[in-house]
C-alpha positions in Angstrom: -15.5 10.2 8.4 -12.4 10.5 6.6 -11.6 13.5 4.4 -10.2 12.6 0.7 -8.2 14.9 -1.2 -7.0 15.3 -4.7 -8.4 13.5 -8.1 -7.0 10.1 -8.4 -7.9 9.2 -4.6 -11.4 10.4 -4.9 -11.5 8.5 -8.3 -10.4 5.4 -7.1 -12.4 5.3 -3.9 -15.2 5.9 -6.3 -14.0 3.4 -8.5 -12.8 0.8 -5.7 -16.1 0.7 -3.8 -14.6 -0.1 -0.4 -15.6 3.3 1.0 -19.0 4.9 1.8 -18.6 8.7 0.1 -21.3 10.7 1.5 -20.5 13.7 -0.4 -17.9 14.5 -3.1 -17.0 18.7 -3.4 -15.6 19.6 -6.7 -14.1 23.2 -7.3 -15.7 25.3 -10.3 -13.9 27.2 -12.8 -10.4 26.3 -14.5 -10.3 22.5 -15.0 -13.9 21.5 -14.1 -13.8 19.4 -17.3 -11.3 16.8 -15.9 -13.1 16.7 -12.4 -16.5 15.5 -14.1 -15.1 12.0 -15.0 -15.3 12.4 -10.5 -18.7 13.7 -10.9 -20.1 10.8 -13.2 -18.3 8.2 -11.1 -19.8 9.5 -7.6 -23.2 9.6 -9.5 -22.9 6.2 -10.6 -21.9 5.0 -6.9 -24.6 7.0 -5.7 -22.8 9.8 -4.0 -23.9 13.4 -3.6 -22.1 15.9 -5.8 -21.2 19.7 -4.5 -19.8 21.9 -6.9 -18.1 25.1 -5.0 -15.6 27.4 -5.3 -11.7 26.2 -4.6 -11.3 28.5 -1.8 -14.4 26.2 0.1 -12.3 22.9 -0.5 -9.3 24.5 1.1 -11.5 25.2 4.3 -12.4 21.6 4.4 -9.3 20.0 3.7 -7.1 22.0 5.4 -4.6 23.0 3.0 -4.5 23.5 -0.8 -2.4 20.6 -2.1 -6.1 19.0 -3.2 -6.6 19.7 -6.8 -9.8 21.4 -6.1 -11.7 17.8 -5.5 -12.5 16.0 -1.8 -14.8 13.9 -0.3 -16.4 12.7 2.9 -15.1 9.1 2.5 -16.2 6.2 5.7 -12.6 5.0 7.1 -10.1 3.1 5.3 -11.7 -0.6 5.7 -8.8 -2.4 7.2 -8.7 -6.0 7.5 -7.7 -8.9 10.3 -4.6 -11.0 8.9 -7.4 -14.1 9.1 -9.7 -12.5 6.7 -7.1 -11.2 4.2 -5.6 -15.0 4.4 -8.9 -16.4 3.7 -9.5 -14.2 0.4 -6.0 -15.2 -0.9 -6.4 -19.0 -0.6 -9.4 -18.5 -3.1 -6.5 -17.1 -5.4 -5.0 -19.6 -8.3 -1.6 -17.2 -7.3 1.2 -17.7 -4.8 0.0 -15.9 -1.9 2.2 -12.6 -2.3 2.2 -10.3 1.2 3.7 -6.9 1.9 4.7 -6.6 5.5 5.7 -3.0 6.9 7.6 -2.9 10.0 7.0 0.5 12.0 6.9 2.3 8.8 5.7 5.8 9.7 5.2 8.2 7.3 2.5 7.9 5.4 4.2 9.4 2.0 6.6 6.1 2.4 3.4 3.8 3.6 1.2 5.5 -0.2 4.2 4.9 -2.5 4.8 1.4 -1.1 0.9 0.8 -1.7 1.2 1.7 -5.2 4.2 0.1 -5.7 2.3 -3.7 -4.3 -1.0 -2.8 -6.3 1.0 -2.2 -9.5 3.0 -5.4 -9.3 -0.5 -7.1 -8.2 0.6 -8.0 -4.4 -2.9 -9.6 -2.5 -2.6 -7.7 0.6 0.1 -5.6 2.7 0.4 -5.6 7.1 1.0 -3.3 9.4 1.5 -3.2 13.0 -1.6 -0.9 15.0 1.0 1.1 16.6 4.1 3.1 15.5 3.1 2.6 12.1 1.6 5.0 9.5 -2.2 4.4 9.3 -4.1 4.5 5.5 -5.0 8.1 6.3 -6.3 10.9 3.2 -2.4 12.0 3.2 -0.8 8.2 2.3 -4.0 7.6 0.1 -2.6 10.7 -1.9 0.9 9.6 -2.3 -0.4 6.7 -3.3 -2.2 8.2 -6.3 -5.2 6.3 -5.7 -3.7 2.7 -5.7 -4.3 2.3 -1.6 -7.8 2.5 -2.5 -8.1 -1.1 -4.4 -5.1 -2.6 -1.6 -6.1 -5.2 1.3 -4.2 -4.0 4.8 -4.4 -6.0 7.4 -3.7 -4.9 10.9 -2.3 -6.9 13.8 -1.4 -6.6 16.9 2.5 -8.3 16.8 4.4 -8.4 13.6 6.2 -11.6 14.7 2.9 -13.3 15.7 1.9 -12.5 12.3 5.1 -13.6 10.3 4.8 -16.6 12.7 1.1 -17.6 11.7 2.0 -16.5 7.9 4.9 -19.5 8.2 2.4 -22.0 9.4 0.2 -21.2 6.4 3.5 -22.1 4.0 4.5 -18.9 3.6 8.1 -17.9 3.3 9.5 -14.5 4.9 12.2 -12.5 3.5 13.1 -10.0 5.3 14.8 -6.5 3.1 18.5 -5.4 4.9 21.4 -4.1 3.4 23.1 -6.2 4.9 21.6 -8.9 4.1 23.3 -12.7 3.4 21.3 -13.1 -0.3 21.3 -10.4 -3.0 17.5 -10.2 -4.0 19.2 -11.5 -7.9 19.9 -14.8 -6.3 17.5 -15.9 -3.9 14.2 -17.4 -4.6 11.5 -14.5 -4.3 8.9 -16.2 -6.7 6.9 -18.7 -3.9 4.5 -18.1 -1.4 6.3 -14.6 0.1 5.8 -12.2 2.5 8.3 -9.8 2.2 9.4 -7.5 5.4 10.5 -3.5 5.0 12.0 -1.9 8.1 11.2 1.4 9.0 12.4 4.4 8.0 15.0 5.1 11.7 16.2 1.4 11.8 15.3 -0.4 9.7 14.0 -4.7 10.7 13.6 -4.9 14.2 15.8 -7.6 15.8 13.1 -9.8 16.8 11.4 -9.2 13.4 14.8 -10.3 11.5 15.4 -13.1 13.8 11.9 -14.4 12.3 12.3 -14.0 9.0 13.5 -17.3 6.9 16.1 -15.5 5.3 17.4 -11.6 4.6 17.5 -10.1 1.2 20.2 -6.9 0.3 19.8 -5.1 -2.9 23.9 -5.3 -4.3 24.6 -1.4 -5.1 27.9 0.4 -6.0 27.1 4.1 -5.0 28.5 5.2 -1.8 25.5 6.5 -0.6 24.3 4.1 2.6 21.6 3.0 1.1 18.0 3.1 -0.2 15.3 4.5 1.6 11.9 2.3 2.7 10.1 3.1 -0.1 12.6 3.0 -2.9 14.0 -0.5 -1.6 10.3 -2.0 -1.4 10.0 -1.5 -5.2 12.9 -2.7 -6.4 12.6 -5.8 -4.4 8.8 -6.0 -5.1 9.8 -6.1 -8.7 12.0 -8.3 -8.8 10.2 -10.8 -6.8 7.3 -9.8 -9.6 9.9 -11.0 -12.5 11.3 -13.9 -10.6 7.0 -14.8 -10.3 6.6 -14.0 -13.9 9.4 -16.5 -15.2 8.1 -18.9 -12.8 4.7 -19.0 -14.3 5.6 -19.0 -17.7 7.8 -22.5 -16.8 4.9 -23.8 -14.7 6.4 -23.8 -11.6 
């Protein structure tokens, strides 16, 4: 069993469904008003509800950053790459992938989640290995969101972009070095779009792969953008581009 922590990732697990929560602990005293929006939703997904003091919570989680809530949650219900295809061809959208290459800390891996379920991305994919998994700590820098996201695993991220190619998906891979600015090439298709980790960004093999590499133009003499803060700017403008695109009915 995972361990949940703070109010928005409880609520939205709650919410979302996707877990089993065996038991949801919510401290008494100061704020207990706000946490019994948690306490209706857990009773109307069925799950136990333990009110205790603060000091209790901090023994289970570990540490205090958990705004007096947490809950025994079943693991994050990852995905294969087959099945999250198979629920986006029943979509009447342009199949619209996040792919992570070795991103590793979670924080990065829970903003990027909210970042795709905010702009309404199907699904994002990871690598098994030297990647942050959808732990308690990336499901609370997510605010909630990775709760209601798809994420696939796979075993090879260019066997993955490979198959995602042969389903008519275009790749674009995000380097600052990129040949295309993200303003001029065409991010509104069927797109999966690659962030490198936080060290080195795309892996060679990974870039070779991708159809085409996207730079975001910048002026600032700082090197550049980190993983997360690239991903949603080029997230949102491929959401724009898409918008536009829809609204000509392309």
């Amino acid at each position: 069993m995972d361990v949940l922590y703070g109010y928005h990732p409880v609520l939205e697990a709650l919410r979302a469904r996707r877990r089993r929560i065996g038991k949801v602990c919510l401290g008494k005293g100061k704020g207990a008003p706000r946490r019994q929006a948690i306490a209706d939703a857990a009773g109307q997904a069925g799950a136990a509800v333990e009110w205790i003091a603060a000091q209790q919570i901090t023994a289970i989680v570990g540490h205090p950053r958990h705004q007096d809530v947490c809950a025994q949650a079943s693991p994050y219900p990852v995905v294969t790459l087959e099945a999250l295809m198979d629920e986006i061809t029943k979509s009447s959208r342009p199949p619209w992938l996040l792919l992570l290459d070795q991103v590793v800390d979670p924080q990065n891996l829970g903003a990027m989640a909210r970042t795709a379920h905010c702009a309404g991305m199907q699904g994002i994919v990871i690598p098994k290995d030297r990647s942050a998994p959808p732990s308690a700590a990336a499901s609370k820098a997510s605010a909630g969101a990775l709760e209601h996201m798809r994420i696939a695993y796979v075993t090879n991220l260019v066997d993955a972009i490979v198959r995602l190619k042969e389903k008519g998906m275009w790749v674009a891979g995000a380097d600052r070095d990129g040949e295309q600015s993200i303003f001029e090439a065409d991010l509104a298709g069927p797109l999966a779009i690659v962030i490198g980790g936080e060290e080195k960004g795309l892996r060679p093999l990974v870039r070779k792969h991708c159809d085409f590499i996207v730079s975001i133009p910048q002026t600032g003499p700082v090197g550049s953008l980190n993983a997360s803060a690239a991903a949603a700017v080029i997230v949102y403008e491929s959401f724009r581009q898409r918008l536009v695109a829809s609204r000509h009915g392309d």
